[in-house]
MDAnalysis code that builds the backbone (N, CA, C; Angstrom):
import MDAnalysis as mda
import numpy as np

u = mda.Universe.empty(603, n_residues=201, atom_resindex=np.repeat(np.arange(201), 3), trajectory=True)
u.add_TopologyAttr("name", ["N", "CA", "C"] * 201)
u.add_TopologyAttr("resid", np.arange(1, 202))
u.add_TopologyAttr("resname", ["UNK", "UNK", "UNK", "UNK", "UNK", "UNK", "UNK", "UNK", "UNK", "UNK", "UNK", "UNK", "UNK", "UNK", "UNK", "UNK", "UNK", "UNK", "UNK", "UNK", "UNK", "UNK", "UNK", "UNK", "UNK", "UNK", "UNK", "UNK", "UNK", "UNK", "UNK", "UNK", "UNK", "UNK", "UNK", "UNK", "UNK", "UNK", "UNK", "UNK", "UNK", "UNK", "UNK", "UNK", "UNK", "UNK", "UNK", "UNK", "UNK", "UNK", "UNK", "UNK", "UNK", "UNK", "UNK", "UNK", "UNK", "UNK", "UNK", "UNK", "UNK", "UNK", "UNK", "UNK", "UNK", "UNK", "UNK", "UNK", "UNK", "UNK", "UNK", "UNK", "UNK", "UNK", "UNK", "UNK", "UNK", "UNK", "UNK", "UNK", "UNK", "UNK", "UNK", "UNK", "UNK", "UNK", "UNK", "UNK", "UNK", "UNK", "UNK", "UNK", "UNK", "UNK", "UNK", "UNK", "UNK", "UNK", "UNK", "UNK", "UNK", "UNK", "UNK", "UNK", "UNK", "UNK", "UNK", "UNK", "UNK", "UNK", "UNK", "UNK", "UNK", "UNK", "UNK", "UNK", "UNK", "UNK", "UNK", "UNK", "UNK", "UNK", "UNK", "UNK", "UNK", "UNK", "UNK", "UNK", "UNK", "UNK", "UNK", "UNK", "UNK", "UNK", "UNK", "UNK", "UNK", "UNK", "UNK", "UNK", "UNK", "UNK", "UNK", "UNK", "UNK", "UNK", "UNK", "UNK", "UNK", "UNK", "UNK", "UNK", "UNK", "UNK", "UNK", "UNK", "UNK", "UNK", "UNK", "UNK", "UNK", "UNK", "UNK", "UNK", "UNK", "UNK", "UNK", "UNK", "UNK", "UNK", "UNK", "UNK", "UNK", "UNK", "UNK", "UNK", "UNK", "UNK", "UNK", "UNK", "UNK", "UNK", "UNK", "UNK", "UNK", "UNK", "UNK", "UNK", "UNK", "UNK", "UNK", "UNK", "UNK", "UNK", "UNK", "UNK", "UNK", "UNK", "UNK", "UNK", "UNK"])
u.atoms.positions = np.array([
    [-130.808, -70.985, 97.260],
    [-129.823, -70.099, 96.661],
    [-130.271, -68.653, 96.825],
    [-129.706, -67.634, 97.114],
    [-129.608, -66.140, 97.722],
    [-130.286, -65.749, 96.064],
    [-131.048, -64.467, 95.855],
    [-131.581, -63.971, 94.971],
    [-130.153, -63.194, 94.391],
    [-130.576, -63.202, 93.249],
    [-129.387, -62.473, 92.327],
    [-129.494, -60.887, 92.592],
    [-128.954, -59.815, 92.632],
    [-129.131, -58.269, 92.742],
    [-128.725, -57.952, 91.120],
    [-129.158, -57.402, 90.300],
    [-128.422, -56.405, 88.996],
    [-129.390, -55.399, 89.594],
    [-127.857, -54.053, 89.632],
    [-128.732, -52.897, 89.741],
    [-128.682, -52.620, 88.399],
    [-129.994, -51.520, 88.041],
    [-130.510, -50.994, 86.615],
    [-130.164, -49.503, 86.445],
    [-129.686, -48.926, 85.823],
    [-129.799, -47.362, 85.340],
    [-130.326, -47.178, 83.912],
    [-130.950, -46.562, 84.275],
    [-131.714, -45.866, 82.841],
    [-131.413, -44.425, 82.571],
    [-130.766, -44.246, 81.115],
    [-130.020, -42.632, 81.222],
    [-131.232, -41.901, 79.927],
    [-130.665, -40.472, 80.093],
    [-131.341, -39.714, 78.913],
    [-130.995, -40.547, 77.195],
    [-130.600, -41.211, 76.882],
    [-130.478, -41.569, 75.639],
    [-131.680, -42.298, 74.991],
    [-132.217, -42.260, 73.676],
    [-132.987, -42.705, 73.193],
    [-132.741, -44.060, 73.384],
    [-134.144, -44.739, 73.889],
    [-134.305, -46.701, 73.655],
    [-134.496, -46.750, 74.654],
    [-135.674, -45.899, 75.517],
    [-136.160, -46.640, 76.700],
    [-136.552, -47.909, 76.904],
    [-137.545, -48.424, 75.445],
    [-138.437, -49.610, 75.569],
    [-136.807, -50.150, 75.852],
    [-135.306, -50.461, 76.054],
    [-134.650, -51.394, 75.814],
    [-134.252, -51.458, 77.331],
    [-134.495, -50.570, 78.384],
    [-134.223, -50.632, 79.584],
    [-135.462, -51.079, 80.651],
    [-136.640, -50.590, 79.958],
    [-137.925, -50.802, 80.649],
    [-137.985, -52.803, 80.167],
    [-137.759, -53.101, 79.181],
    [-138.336, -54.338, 78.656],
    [-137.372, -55.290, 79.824],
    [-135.867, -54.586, 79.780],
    [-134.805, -55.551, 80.558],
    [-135.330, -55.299, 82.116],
    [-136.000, -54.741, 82.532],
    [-136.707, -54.529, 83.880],
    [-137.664, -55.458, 83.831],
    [-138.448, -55.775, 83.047],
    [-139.674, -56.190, 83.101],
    [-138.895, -58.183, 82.940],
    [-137.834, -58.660, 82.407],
    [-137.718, -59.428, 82.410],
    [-136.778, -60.040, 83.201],
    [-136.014, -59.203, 83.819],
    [-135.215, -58.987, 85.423],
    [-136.772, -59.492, 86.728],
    [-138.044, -58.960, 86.794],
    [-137.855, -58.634, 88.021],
    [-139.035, -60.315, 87.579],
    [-139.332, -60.260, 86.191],
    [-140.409, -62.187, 85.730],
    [-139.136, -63.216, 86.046],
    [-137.575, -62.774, 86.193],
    [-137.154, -64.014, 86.586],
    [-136.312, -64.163, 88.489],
    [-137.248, -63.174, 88.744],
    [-137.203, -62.918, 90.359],
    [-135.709, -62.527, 90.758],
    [-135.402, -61.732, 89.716],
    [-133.971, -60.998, 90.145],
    [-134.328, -59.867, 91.367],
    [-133.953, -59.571, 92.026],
    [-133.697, -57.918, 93.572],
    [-133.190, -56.838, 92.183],
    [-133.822, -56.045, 91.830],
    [-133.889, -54.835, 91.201],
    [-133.550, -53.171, 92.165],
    [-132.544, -53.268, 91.580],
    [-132.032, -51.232, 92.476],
    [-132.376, -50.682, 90.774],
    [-133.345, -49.720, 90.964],
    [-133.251, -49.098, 89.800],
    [-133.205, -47.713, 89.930],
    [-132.448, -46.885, 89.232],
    [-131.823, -45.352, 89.153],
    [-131.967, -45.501, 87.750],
    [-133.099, -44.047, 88.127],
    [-133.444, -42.883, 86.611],
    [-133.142, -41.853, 86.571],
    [-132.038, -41.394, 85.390],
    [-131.573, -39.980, 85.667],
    [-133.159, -39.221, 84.951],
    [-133.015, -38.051, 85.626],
    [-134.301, -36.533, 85.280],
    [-134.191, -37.168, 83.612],
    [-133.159, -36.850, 82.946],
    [-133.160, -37.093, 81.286],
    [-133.875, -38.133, 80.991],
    [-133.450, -39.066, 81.517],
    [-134.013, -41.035, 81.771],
    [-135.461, -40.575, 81.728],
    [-136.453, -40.114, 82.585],
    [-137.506, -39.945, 83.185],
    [-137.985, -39.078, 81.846],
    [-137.454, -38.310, 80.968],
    [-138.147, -37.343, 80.523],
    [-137.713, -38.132, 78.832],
    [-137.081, -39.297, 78.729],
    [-137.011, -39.907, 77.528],
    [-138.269, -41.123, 77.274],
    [-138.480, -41.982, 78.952],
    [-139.412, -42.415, 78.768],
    [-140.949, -41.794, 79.012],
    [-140.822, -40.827, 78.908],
    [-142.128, -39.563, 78.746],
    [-142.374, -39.666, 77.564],
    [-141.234, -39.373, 77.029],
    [-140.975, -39.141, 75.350],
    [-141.321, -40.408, 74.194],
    [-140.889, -41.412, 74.544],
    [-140.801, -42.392, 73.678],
    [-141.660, -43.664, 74.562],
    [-142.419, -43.681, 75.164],
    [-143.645, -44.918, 75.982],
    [-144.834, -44.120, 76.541],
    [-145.978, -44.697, 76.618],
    [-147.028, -44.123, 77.405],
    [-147.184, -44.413, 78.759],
    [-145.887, -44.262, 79.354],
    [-146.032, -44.810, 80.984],
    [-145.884, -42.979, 81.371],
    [-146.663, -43.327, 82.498],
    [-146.886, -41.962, 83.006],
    [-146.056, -41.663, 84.428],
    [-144.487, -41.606, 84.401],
    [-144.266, -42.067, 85.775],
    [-144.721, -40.682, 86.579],
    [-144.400, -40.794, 87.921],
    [-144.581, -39.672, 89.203],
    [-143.495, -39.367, 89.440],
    [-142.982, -38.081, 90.184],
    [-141.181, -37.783, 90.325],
    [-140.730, -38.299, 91.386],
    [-141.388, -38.640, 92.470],
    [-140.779, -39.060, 93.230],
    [-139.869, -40.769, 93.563],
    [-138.830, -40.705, 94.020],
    [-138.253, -42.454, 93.705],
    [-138.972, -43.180, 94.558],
    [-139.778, -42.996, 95.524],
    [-140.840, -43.751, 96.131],
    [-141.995, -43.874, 95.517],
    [-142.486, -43.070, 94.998],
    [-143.351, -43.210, 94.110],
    [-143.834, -44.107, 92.673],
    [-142.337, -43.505, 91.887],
    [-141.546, -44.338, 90.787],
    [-142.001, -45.954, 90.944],
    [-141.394, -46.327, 92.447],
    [-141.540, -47.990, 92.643],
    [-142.277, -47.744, 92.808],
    [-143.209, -47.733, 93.286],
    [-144.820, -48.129, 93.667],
    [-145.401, -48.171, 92.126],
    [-145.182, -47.473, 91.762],
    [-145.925, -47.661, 90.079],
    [-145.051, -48.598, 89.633],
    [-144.074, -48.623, 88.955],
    [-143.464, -49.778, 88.320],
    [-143.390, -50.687, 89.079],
    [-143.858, -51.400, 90.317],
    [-143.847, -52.574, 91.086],
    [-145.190, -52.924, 90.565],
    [-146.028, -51.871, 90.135],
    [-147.457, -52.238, 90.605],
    [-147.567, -52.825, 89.002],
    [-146.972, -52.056, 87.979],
    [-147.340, -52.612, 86.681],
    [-146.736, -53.656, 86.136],
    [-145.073, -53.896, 86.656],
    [-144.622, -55.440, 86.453],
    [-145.108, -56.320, 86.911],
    [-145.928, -55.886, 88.105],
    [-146.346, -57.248, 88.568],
    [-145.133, -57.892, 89.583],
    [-144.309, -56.945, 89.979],
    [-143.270, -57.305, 91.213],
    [-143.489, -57.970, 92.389],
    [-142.629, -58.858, 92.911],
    [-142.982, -59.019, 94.018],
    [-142.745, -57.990, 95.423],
    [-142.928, -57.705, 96.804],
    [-142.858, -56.718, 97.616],
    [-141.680, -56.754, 98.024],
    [-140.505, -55.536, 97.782],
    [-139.180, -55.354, 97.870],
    [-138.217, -55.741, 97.053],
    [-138.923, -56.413, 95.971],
    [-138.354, -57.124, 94.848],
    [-136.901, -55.302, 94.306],
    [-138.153, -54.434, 94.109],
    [-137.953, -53.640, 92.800],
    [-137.512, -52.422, 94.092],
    [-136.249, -51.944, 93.881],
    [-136.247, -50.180, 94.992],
    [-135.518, -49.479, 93.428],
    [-136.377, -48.308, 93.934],
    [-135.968, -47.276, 93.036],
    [-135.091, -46.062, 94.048],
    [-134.209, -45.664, 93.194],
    [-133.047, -44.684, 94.652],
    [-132.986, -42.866, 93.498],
    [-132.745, -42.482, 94.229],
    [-132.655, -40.932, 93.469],
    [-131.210, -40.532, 93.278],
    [-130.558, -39.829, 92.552],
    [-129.660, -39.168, 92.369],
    [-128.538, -38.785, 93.555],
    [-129.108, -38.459, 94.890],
    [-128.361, -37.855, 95.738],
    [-128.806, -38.500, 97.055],
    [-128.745, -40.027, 96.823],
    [-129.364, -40.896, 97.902],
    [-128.231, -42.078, 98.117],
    [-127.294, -40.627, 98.909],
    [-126.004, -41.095, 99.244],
    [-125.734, -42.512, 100.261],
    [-126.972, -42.644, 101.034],
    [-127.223, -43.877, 101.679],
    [-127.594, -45.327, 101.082],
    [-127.526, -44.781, 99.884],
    [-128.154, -46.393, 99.437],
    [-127.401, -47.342, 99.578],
    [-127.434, -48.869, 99.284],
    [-126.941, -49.716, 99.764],
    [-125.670, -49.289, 98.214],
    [-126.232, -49.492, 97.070],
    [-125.311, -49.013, 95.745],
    [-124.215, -48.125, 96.054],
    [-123.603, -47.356, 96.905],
    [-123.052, -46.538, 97.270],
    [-122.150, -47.190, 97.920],
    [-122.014, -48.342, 98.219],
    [-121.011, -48.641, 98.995],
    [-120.156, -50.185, 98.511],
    [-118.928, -50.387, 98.824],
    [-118.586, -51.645, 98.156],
    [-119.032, -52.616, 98.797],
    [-119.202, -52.854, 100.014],
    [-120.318, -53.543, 100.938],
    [-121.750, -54.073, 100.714],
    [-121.825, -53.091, 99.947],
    [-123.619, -53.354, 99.729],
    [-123.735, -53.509, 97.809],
    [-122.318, -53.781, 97.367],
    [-122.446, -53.697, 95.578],
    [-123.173, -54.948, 94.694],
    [-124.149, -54.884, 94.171],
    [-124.924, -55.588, 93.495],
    [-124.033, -56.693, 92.683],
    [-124.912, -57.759, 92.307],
    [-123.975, -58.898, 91.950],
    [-123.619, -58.211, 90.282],
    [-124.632, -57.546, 90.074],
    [-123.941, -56.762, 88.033],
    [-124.907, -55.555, 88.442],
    [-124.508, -54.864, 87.293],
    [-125.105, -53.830, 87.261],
    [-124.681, -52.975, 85.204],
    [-126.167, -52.715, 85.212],
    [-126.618, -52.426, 83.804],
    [-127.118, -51.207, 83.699],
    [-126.258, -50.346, 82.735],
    [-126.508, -48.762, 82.329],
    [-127.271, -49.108, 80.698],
    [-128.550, -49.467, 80.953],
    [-129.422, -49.018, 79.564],
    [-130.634, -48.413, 79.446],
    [-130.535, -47.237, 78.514],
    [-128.962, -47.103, 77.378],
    [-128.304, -46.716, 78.248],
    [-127.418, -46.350, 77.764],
    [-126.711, -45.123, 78.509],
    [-125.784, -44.240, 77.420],
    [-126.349, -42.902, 78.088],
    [-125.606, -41.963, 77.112],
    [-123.704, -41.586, 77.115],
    [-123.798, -41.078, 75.657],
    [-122.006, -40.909, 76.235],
    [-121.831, -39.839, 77.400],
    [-122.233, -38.920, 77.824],
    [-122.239, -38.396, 78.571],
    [-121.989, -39.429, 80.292],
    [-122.813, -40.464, 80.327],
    [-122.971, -41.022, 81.414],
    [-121.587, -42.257, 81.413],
    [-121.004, -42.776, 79.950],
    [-119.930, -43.231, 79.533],
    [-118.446, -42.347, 80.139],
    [-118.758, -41.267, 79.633],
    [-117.327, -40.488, 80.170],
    [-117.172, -40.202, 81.288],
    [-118.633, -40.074, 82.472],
    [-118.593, -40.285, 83.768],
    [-118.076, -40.941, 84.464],
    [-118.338, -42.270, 83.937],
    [-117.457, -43.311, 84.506],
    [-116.394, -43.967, 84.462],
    [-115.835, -43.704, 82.602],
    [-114.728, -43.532, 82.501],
    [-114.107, -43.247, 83.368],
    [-113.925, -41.751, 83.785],
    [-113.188, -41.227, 84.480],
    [-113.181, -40.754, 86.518],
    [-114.446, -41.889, 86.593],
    [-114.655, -41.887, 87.549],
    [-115.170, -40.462, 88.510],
    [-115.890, -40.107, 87.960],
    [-116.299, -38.719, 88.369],
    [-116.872, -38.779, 89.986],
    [-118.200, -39.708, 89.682],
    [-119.221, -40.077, 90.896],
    [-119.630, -39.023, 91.236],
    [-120.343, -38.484, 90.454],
    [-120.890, -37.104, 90.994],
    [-122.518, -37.320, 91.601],
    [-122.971, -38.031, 91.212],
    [-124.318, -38.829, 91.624],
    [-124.277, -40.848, 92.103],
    [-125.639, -40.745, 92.601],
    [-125.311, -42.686, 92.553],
    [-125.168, -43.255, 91.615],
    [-126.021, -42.622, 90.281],
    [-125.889, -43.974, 89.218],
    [-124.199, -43.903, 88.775],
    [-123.207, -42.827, 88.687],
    [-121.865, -42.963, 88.613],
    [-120.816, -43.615, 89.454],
    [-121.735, -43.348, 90.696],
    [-121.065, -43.815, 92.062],
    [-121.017, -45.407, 92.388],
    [-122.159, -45.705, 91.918],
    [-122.612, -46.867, 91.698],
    [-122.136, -48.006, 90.616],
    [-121.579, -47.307, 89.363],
    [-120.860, -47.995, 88.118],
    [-119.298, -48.178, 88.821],
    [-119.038, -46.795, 89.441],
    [-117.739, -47.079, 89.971],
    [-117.271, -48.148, 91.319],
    [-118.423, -48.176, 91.935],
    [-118.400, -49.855, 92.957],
    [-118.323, -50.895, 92.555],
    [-118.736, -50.968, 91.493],
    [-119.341, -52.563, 90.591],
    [-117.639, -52.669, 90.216],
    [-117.131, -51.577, 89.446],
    [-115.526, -51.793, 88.905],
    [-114.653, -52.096, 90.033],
    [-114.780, -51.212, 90.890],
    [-113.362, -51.536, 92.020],
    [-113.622, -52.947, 92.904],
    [-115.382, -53.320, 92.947],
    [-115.331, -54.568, 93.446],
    [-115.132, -55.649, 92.494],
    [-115.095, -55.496, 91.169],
    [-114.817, -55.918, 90.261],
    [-115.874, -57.247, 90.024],
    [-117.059, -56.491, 89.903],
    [-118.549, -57.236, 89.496],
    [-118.617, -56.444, 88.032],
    [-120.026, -57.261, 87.483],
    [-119.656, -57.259, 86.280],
    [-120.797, -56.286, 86.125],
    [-119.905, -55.548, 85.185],
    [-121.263, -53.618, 84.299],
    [-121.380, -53.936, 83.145],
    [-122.653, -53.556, 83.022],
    [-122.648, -53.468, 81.278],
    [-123.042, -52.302, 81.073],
    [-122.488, -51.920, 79.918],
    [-122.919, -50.244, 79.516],
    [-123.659, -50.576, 78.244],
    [-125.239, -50.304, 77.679],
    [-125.705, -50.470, 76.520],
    [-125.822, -49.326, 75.691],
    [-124.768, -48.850, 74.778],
    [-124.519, -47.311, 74.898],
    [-125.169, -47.225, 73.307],
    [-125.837, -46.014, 73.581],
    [-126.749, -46.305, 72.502],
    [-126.742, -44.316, 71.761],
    [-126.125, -44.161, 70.602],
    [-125.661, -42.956, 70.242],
    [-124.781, -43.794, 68.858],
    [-125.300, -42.475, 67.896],
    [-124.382, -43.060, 66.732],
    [-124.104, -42.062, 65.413],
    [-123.029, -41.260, 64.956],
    [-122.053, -42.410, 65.001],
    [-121.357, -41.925, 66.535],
    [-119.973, -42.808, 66.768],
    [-119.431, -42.493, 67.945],
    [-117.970, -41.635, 67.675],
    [-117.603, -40.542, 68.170],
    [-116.491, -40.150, 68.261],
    [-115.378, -41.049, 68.636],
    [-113.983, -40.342, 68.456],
    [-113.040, -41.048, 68.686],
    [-112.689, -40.737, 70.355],
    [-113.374, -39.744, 71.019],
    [-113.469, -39.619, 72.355],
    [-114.337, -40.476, 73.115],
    [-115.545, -41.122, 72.731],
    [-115.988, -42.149, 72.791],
    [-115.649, -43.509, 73.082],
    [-114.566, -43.893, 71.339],
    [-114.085, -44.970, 71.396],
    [-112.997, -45.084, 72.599],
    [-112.240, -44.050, 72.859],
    [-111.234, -43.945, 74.164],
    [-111.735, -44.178, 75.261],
    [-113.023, -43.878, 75.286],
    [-113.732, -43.975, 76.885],
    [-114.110, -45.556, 76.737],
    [-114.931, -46.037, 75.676],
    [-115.362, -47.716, 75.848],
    [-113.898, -48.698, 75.956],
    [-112.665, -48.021, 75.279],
    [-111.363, -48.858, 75.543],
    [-110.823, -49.373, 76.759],
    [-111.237, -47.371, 77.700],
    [-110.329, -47.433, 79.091],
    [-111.446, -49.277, 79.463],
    [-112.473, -48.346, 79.221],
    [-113.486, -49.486, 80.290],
    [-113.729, -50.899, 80.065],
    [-113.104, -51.134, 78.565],
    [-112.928, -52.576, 78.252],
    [-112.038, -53.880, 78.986],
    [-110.902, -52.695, 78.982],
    [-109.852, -52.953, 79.849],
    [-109.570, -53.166, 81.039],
    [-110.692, -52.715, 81.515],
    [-110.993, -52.848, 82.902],
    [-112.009, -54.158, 83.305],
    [-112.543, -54.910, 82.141],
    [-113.514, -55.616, 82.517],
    [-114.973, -55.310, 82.273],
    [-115.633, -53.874, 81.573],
    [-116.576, -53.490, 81.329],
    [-116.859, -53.749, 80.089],
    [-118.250, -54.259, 80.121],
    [-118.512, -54.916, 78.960],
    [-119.885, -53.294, 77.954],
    [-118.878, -53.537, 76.945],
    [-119.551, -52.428, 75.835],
    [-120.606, -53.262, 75.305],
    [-122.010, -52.633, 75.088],
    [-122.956, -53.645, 74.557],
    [-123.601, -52.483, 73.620],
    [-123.032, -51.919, 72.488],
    [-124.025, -51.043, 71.809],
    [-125.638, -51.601, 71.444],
    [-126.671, -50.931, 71.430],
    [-127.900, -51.456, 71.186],
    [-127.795, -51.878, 69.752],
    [-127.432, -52.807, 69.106],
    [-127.151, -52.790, 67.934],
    [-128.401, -54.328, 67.354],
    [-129.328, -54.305, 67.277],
    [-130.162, -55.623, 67.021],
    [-129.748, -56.608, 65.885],
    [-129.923, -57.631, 66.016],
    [-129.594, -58.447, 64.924],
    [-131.219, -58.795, 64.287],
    [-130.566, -59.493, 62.738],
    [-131.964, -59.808, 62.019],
    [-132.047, -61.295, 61.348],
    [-131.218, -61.785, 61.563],
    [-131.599, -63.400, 61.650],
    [-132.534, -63.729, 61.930],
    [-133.312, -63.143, 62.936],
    [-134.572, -63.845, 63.462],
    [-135.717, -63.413, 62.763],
    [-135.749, -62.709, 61.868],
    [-136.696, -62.167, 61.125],
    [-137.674, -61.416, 61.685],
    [-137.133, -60.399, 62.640],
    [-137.820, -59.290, 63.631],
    [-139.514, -59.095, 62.430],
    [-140.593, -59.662, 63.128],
    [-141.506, -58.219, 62.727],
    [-142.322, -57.275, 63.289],
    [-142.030, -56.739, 64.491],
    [-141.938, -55.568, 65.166],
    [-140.847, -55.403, 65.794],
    [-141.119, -54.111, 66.380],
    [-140.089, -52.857, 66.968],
    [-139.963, -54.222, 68.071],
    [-140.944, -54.504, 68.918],
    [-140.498, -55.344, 70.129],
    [-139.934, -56.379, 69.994],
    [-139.592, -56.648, 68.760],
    [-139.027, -58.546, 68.271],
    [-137.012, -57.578, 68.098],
    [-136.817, -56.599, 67.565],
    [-135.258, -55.762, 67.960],
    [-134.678, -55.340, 69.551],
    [-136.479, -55.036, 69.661],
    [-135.573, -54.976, 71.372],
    [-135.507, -56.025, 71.993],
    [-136.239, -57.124, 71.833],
    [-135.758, -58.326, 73.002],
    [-134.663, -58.540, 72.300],
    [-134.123, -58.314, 70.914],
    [-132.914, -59.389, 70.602],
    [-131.715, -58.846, 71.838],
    [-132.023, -57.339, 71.873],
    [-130.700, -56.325, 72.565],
    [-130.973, -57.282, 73.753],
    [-131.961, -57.047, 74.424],
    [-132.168, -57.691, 76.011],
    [-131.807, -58.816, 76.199],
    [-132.043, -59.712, 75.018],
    [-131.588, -61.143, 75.006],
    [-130.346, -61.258, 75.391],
    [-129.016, -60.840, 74.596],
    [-127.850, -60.684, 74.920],
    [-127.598, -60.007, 76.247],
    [-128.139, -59.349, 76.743],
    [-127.900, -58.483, 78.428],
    [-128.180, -59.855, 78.543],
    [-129.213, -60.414, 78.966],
    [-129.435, -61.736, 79.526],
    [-128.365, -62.607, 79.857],
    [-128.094, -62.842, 78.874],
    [-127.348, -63.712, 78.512],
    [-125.865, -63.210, 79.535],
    [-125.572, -62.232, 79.312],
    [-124.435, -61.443, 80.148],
    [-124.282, -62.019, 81.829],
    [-125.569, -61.483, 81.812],
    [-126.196, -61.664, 83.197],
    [-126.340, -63.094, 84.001],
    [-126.518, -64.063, 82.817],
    [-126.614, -65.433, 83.473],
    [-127.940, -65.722, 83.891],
    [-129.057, -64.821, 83.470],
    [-130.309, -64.808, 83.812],
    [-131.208, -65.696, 82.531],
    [-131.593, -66.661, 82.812],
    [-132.715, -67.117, 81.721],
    [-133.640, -66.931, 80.900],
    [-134.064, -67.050, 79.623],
    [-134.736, -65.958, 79.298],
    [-135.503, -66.949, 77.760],
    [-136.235, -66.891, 76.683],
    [-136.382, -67.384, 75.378],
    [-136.880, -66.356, 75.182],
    [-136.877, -65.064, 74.813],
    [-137.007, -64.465, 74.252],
    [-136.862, -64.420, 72.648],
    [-135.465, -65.007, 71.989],
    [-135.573, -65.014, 70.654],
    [-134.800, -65.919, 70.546],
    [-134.856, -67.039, 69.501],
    [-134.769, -67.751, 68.953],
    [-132.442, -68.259, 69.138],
    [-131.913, -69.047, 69.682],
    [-130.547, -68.981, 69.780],
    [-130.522, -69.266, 68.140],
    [-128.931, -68.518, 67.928],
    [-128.320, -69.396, 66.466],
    [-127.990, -70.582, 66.323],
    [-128.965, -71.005, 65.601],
    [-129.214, -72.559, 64.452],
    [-130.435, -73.283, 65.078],
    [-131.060, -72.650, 65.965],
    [-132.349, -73.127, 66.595],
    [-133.302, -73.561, 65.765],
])
């Protein structure tokens, strides 16, 4: 069976650990990883993890290949204005593709189809080929300009996933809330996972 593709975006919004953790359990169940970090993205997980990335998107992979423990070509990292990538085209569009978090800013982008960069350009391939996006939009509370933008995109087939953790499972750390979020991407995804406990387990 052909390897699965989800491309990854990681935006400026707070909850890196919730995009880095869904990487790290994307590439342990041998998913093909395209991953795009906006500058904000890059300067949130500065902010909130002790990973030290490098600026360059060649670089980027080489370190995060080297610390997941990836396999070789598993993981490509693409830049902003890397109009060639395979993501760029409906030809080359990943089987899903996951914006976490993602800020409203990067929400109203695609709303409205801007594509001013790949990771927009890229949300907007996944829709017109009509593969499946998830947006994990993580900002609160939300405007009513907001709620208009997660509607258009509901409607379209885009799945709204606010980072919102559940506590059934009796979280006791920060990392027992974020797998619950990742759990559900998982689950989206069709990708396997035990991370936390299903309901009535």
């Amino acid at each position: 069976m052909a390897t699965k593709t989800v491309a990854l975006a990681i935006t400026g919004a707070s909850g890196a650990a919730y995009g880095l953790r869904l990487l790290e359990c994307l590439l342990e169940a041998g998913v093909n990883v395209p991953l795009m970090l906006s500058s904000p993205g890059q300067v949130v997980i500065a902010m909130e993890t002790d990973l030290k990335l490098p600026g360059a998107p060649r670089e980027i992979e080489r370190y995060l290949s080297e610390y997941y423990g990836a396999e070789p070509g598993q993981l490509q990292v693409y830049g902003k204005d890397q109009w060639t990538a395979p993501l760029a085209s409906g030809s080359g569009a990943p089987d899903a593709m996951v914006v976490c978090p993602c800020t409203s800013g990067t929400l109203a982008a695609i709303a409205t189809g801007s594509s001013d960069h790949l990771l927009e350009r890229a949300a907007d391939v996944v829709i017109k080929e009509q593969r499946k996006l998830i947006l994990v939009h993580r900002e609160m509370p939300v405007s009513a300009i907001h709620l208009e933008h997660m509607l258009k995109l509901a409607r379209l087939g885009v799945v709204i996933m606010p980072a919102n953790p559940g506590f059934y499972h009796r979280p006791q750390k920060i990392e027992d809330l974020v797998d619950f979020v990742v759990a559900r991407i998982l689950d989206h995804l069709g990708v396997e996972h035990r991370l936390v406990p299903r309901w009535g387990e």
